[in-house]
N, C-alpha and C positions, 0 to 999 in steps of 0.2 A: 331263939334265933334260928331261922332258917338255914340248913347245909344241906348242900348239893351233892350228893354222892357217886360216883361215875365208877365202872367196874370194867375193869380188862378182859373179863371173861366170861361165860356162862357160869360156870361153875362160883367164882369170885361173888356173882349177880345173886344166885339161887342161896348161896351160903349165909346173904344176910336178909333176902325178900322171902326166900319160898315160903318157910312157915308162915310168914302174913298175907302172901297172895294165898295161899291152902286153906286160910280162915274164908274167906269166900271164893271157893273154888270152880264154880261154878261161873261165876262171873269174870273170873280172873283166867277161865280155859284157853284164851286165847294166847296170851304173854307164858303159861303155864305149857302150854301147847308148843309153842316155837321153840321155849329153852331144852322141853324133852325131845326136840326134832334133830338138835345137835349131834353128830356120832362123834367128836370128841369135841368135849364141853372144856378142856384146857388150853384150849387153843386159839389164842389170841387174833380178831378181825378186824382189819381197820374200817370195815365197811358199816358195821356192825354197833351199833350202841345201848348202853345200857345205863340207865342211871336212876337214880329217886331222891327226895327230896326229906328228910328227918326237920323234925322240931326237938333239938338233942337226941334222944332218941327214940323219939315218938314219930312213927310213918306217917309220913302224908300224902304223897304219892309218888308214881313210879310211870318213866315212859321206856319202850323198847322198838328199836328199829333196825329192822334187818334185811326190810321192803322198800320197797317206796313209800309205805303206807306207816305210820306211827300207831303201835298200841299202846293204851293208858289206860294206867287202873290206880285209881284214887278213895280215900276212904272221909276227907277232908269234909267239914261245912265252910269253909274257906276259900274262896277261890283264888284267892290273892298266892293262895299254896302253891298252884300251878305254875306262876309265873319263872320261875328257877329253869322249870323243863323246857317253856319254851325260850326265854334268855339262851340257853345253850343253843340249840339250832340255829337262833339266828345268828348270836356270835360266832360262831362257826361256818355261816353260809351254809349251811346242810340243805338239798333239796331235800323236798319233802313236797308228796302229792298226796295228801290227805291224811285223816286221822280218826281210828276205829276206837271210842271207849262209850261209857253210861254219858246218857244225853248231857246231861248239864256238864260234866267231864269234858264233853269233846266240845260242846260251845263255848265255855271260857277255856279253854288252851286255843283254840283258832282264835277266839279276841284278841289275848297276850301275842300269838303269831300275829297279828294282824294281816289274817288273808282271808283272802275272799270265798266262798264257795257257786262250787260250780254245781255241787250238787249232794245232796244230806238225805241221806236212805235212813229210814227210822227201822230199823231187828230190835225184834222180840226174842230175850230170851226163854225158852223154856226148861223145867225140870221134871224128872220122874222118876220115882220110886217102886212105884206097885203100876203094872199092866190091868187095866180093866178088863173085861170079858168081856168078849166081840167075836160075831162071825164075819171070816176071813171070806176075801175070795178064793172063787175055782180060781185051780195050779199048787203051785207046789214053789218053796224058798228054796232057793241054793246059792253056795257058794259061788262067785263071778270065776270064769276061766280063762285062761291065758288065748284060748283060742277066739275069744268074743274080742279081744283088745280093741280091733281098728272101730269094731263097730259102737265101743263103750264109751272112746275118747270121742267119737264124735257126739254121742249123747252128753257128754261133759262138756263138750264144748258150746252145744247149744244149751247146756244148764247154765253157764257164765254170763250167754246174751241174757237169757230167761230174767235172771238175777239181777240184772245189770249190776253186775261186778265191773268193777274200777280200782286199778288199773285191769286191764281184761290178760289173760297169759294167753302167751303164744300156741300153735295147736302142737308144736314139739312138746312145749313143757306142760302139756293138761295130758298128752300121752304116754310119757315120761310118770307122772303123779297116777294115772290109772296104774299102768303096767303096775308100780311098788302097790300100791294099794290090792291088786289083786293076787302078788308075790306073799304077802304079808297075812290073807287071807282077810283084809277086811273090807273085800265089796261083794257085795250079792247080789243076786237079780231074783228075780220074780219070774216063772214059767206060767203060763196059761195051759188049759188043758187040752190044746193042741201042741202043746212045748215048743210054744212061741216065747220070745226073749222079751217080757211085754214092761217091766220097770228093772231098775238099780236102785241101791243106797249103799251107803258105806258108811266105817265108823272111822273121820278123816281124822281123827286125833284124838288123847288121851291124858288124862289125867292121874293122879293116885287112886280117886275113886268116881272118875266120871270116865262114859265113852260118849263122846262128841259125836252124835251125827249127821251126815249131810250126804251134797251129791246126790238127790231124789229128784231122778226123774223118771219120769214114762210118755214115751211119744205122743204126739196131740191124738192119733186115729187109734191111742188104748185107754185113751183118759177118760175116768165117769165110771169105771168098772169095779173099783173098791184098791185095784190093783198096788197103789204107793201108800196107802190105807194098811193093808195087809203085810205088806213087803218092811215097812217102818214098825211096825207090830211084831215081827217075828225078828227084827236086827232088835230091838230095843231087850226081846227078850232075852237074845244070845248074848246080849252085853250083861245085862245083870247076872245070867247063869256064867258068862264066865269070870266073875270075878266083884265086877264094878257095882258099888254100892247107888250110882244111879244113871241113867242116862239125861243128855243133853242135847239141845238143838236149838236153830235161829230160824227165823222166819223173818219173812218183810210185815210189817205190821199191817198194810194196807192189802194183803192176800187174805180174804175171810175162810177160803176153801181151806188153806193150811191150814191156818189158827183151826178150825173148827173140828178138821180130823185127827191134829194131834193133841189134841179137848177129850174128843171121844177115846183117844188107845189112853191118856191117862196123864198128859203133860200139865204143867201150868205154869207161867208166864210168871218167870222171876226178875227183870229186870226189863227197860228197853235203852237199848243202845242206838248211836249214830254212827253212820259208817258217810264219813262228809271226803269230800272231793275238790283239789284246791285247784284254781286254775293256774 
C-alpha cells in the first residue's frame, strides 16, 4: 500500500532519500543540488516541501519544492505512484508554476495535477568521465573576477532569455547568484588573445560525486570561434582534477550546436528530461 511521506526538514528529507537519490546521481542532481544549497538543513520552512511516496518500504518517488517550480525524481513503472505527490498540492492549494523531472515523470504528475501546459522544454542530460583530446581555442581559462560582475550578470541574464527559462529571476537575483558564484570560485571565463572577456561557465551546483555545469555563454559577435567549446573543456577538466568523479550538464534538446560540441569534449546524453510550464 502506498505511504506518503512528508519531512520537516532537509536534513529529516536527506536522512531517509539521499542514499536512493545517490543511486542515480546524476539524474537526481537537481533535488540533490537544492538540499546541498541549504546553509542550515535543521531548520524548519513552511514555504518549503518535501515528501516521497514508499510501497512499505520500497521508494517510488519523491517531489521537492522550494520554487515555484516542482522537482521530481521517480524510479517507479507505475504511474499511478505519482498520484500521492500531486493529491498533496492540490489538497493543500499549493501554487505551483511548473514541474522539472524525466519526461514521462513530469507528464503523468501534470495529468494527476490536472493542468495545463503553457509550455514543455525537452533537456537533455549529459554525463562525462574522461575528457577527449581537442585543440582549444587562442586565449587562455581563468577564473571569473569580482571586478567583471556587472558585466557577467548581464550575460546571465541574457543566458535566461537564451534559455527561455521559466519562471525568469529577477536581474537583482541573477546578480546576487553571479556575485556567490564568483566568491566561491566557481565561474570562469574565457580570454581571447587580445584579453578580451569573450565566454563564462560555471560549476552552478554539486554533488557527492558530480559538478553540474552551466551558465555558458559567449556573446553573439564572439560566437563560431571554438571559444564555449574550449571554456567548457577546460571547467570540465578542473572539476574532475578537483575532486569529482564526473561531470554534468543540460542542454535543450532541440540546440544541435550544443549537443554536438559537448559530443566532441566527451559528454553523453543520460537521460532527457521536461522542464513544463503551467499556466
Amino acid at each position: 500500500m502506498l505511504q506518503l511521506r512528508t519531512y520537516a526538514t532537509v536534513n529529516d528529507y536527506l536522512a531517509e532519500n539521499q542514499v536512493i537519490l545517490e543511486q542515480r546521481e546524476l539524474e537526481n542532481n537537481l533535488i540533490l543540488g537544492i538540499c546541498n544549497s541549504f546553509p542550515d538543513k535543521n531548520l524548519q520552512m513552511p514555504d518549503c516541501h518535501f515528501l516521497s511516496v514508499f510501497d512499505k518500504d520500497e521508494f517510488k518517488a519523491t517531489a521537492v519544492k522550494t520554487l515555484p517550480k516542482i522537482f521530481l525524481s521517480s524510479t517507479t513503472k507505475n504511474s499511478e505512484d505519482l498520484k500521492p505527490l500531486a493529491n498533496y498540492f492540490t489538497d493543500n492549494k499549493l501554487k505551483i508554476s511548473g514541474v522539472v523531472a524525466e519526461t514521462i515523470y513530469a507528464d503523468a504528475f501534470t495529468f494527476f495535477l490536472k493542468k495545463n501546459k503553457v509550455s514543455d522544454r525537452k533537456l537533455l542530460v549529459h554525463k562525462l568521465s574522461k575528457i577527449n583530446a581537442g585543440v582549444l581555442a587562442e586565449g587562455e581559462f581563468k577564473p571569473a573576477r569580482m571586478e567583471a560582475l556587472d558585466y557577467l550578470a548581464e550575460w546571465a541574464n541574457q543566458f535566461q532569455h537564451d534559455a527561455h527559462a521559466f519562471p525568469k529571476k529577477t536581474k537583482a537575483e541573477i546578480r546576487s547568484n553571479i556575485k556567490t558564484l564568483i566568491s566561491k570560485n566557481n565561474l570562469f571565463n574565457w580570454f581571447n588573445n587580445r584579453n578580451e572577456l569573450v565566454c563564462m561557465a560555471g560549476m552552478i551546483r554539486s554533488t557527492c560525486n558530480i559538478g553540474i555545469i552551466g551558465l555558458v555563454y559567449t556573446p553573439k559577435h564572439f560566437r563560431g570561434k571554438g571559444f564555449a567549446k574550449s571554456c567548457v573543456h577546460k571547467l570540465s577538466e578542473h572539476i574532475l582534477n578537483s575532486g569529482h568523479k564526473h561531470c554534468g550538464l543540460f542542454t535543450e534538446s532541440t540546440n544541435p550546436t550544443s549537443n554536438k560540441i559537448y559530443k566532441e569534449i566527451g559528454y553523453e546524453v543520460s537521460a532527457e528530461f521536461s522542464d513544463i510550464a503551467f499556466d
